[in-house]
C-alpha positions in Angstrom: 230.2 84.2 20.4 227.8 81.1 20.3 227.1 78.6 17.6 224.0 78.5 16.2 221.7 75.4 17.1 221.2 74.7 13.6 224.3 75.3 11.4 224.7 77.6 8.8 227.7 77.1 6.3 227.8 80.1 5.5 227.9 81.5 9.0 230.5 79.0 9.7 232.7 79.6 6.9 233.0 83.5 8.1 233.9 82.1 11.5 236.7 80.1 10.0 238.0 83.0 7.2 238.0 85.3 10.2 239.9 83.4 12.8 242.4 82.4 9.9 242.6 86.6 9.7 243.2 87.0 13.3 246.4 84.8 13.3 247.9 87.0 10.0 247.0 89.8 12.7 249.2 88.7 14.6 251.9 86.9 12.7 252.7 90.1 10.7 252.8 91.7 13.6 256.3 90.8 14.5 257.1 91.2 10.3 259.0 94.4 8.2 256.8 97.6 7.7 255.9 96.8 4.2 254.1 93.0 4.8 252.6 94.2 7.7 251.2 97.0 6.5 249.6 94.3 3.6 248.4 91.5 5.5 246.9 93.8 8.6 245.3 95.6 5.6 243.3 92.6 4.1 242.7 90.7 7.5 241.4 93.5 9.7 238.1 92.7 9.0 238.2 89.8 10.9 237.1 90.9 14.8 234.5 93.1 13.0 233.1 90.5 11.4 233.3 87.9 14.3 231.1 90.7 16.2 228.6 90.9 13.3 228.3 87.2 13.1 227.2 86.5 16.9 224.5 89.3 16.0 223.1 87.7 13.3 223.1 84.5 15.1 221.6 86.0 18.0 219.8 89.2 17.7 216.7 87.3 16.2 215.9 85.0 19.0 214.0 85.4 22.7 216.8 84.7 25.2 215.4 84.7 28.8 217.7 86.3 31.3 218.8 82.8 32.9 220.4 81.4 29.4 222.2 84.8 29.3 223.8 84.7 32.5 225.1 81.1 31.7 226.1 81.9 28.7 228.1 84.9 29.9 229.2 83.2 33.0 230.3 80.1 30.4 232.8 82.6 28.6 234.5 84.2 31.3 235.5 80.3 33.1 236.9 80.0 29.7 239.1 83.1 30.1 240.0 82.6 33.8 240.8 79.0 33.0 242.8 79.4 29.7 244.3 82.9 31.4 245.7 80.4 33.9 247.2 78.0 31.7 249.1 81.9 29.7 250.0 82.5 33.1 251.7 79.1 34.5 253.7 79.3 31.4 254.5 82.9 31.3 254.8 83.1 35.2 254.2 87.0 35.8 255.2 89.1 39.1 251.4 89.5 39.6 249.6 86.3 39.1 245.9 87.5 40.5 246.1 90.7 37.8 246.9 88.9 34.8 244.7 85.9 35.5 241.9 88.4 35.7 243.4 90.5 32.5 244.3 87.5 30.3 246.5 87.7 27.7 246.5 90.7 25.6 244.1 89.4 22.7 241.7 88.1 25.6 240.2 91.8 25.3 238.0 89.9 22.8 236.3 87.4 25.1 235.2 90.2 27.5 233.9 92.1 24.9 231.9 89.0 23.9 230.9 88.6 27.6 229.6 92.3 27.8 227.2 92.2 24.5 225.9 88.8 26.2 224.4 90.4 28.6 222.9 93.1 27.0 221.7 91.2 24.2 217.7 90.8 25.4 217.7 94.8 25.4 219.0 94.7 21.7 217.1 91.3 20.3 213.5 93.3 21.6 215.4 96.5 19.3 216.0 94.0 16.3 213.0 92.3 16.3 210.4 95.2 16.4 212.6 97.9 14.2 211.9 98.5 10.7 214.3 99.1 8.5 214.4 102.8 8.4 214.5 103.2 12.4 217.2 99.9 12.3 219.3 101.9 10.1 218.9 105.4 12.0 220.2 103.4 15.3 223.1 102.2 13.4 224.2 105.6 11.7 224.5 106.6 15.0 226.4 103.7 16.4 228.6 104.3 13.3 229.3 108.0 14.0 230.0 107.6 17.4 231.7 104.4 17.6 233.7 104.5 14.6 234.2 107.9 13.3 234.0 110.5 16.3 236.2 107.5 18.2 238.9 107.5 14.6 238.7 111.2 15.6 240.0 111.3 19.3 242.0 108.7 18.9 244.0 110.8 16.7 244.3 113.9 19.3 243.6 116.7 17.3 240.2 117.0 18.7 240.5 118.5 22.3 237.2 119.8 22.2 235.1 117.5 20.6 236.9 115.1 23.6 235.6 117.5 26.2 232.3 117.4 24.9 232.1 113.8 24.4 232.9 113.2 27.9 230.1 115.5 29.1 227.8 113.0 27.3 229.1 110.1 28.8 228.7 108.0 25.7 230.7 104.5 25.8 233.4 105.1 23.7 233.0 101.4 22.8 229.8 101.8 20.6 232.1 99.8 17.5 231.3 96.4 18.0 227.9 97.4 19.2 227.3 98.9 16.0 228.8 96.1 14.5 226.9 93.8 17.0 223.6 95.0 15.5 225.0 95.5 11.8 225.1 91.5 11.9 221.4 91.5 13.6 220.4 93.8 10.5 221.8 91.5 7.9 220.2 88.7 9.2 216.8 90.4 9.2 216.7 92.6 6.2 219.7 89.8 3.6 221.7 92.0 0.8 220.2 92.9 -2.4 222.5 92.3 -5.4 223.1 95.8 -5.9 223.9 96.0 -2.3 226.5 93.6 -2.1 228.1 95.1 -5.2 228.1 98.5 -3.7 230.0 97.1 0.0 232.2 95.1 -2.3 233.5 97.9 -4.1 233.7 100.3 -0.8 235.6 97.5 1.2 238.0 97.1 -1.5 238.8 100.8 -1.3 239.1 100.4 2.6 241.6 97.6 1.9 243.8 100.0 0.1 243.3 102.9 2.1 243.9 101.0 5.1 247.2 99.7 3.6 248.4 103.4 2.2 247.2 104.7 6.0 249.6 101.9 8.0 252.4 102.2 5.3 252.9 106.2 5.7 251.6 106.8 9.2 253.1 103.9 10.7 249.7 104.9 13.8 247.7 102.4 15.6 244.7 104.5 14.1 245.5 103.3 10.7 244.7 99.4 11.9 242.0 100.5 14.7 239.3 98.1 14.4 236.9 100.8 14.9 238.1 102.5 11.4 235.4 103.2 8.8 237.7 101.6 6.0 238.0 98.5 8.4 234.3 98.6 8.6 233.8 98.7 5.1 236.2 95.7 4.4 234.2 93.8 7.2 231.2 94.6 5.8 232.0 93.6 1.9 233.7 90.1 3.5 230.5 89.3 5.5 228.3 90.2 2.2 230.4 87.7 0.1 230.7 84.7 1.9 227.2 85.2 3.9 225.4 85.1 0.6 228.0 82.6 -1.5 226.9 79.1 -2.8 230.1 76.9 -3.2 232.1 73.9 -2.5 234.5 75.4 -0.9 232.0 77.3 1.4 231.0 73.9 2.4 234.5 72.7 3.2 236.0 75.7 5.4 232.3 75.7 7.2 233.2 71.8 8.7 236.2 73.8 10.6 233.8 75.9 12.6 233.4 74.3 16.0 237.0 74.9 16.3 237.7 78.4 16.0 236.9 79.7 19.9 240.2 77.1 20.3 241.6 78.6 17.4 241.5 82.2 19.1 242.4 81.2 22.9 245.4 79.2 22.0 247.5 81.0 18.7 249.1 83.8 20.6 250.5 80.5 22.4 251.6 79.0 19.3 252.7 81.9 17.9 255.0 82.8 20.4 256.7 79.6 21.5 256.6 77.1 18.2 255.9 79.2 15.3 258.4 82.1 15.9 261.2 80.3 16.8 260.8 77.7 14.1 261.4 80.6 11.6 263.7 83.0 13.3 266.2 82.1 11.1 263.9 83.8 8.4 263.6 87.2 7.1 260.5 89.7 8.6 259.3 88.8 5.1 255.9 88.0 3.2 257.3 84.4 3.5 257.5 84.8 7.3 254.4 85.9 7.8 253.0 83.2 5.6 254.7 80.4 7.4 254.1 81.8 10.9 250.5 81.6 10.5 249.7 78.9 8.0 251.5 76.6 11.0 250.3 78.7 13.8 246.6 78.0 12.4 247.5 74.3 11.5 248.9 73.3 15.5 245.9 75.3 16.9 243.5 73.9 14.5 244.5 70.2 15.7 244.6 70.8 19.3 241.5 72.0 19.4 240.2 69.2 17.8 242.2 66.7 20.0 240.4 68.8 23.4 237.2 68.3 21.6 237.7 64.8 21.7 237.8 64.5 25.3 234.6 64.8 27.3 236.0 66.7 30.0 237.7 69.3 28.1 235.9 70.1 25.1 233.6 72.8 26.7 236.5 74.7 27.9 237.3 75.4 24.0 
């Protein structure tokens, strides 16, 4: 949600992996069952993981109310401004609506906008939990958000929904969790041990998720809320947030870029990307081209807009 003041490569490489996983997202999602199924697999981790990043490069700081409010009110001119721009070129029937929905994958920036504003409530939590009361919070966020949500998503839970509704809990308590998950990291690091552990669970959530996608063919199988996406979120964060490497140092320099990254691939996608390989199976090879070039136009236009002073805070 907001670079940090003083950069960490680390921090910036994940914010580079994971927008790189966002456009396979969405590239295979216009592939054949089987390299869909693959690619959403391995690259689901990546809105998890941009949610635990703005916690860890938040949750540790004093933010008075005022900064908040700008920096929320900051991220949603970005929306209605680059929702503009999706809608002159896709001209819908009701212009006011989808300025004010966005496009589809815009869902993202109001979330972002939403744990803005109640981050001073959940720095004060971060800052003055120990560990065992951090960890209580989050098994709870992690029960509710992700499993009990996996649950009723699938339908087969009338009852459980009924109760639920009685307690009013937000049905969006994921990205909280994984919100203060980031928070958590940055306040207690991974022990050796621990990062082995998440490695080896993420891996089997990478499989599972692709066994779950292949034979369900359900949006639960690729819900970002799933405890197999979670674990593959987790187990990415934990490698490349405690990795010391060249090539950590090289994807980091990418960083600033990846906001313009998000707001403009659907764009690229959809109107150079796809039809410069319709001619192409809904192969691997597709999906591979589609979003190696989606990534490579967005990557340079974002760094042409943040060449010029009146545009590059818009991206």
């Amino acid at each position: 949600m907001s670079p940090a003041k003083s950069r960490n490569s680390n921090i910036d490489a994940l914010r580079v992996i994971a927008a790189l996983g966002v456009v396979f997202i969405h590239a295979a999602s216009y592939a054949d069952i089987l390299p869909f199924a693959l690619f959403n697999a391995i690259t689901r981790f990546s809105v998890p993981v941009f949610f635990m990043i703005s916690g860890y490069c938040m949750l540790d700081k004093d933010y008075p109310v005022k900064n908040i409010l700008s920096k929320a009110l900051r991220f949603f001119l970005i929306l209605l401004g680059w929702s503009a721009v999706y809608c002159v070129i896709s001209r819908p029937e009701n212009f006011v609506k989808e300025l004010l929905l966005g496009p589809v994958h815009f869902w993202y920036l109001y979330t972002a906008i939403a744990l803005y504003l109640i981050t001073p409530m959940l720095s004060v939590f971060c800052k003055n939990a120990d560990r065992q009361t951090y960890r209580y919070m989050l098994a709870l966020l992690f029960i509710s958000g992700c499993i009990i949500n996996v649950m009723l998503m699938t339908a087969r839970f009338p009852l459980l929904d009924e109760i639920l509704q009685k307690t009013k809990i937000w049905a969006q308590t994921g990205f909280i969790f994984c919100y203060l998950l980031g928070g958590y990291f940055k306040k207690f690091s991974f022990s050796k041990r621990e990062r082995f552990v998440w490695v080896t669970i993420g891996l089997i959530g990478v499989v599972a998720s692709f066994f779950a996608i292949l034979f369900t063919k359900s949006d639960i199988a690729i819900s970002f809320y799933s405890p197999a996406v979670t674990a593959s979120a987790i187990a990415v964060f934990a490698v490349v947030q405690t990795a010391s490497n060249k090539f950590i140092q090289k994807v980091s320099v990418l960083a600033p870029y990846t906001l313009g990254i998000y707001i403009l691939h659907i764009l690229i996608l959809n109107y150079v990307s796809q039809p410069l390989f319709s001619f192409m199976q809904k192969g691997f090879v597709y999906v591979l081209a589609n979003a190696v070039v989606t990534f490579a136009i967005s990557l340079g236009i974002s760094y042409i807009l943040k060449k010029i002073p009146i545009l590059k805070k818009t991206i």
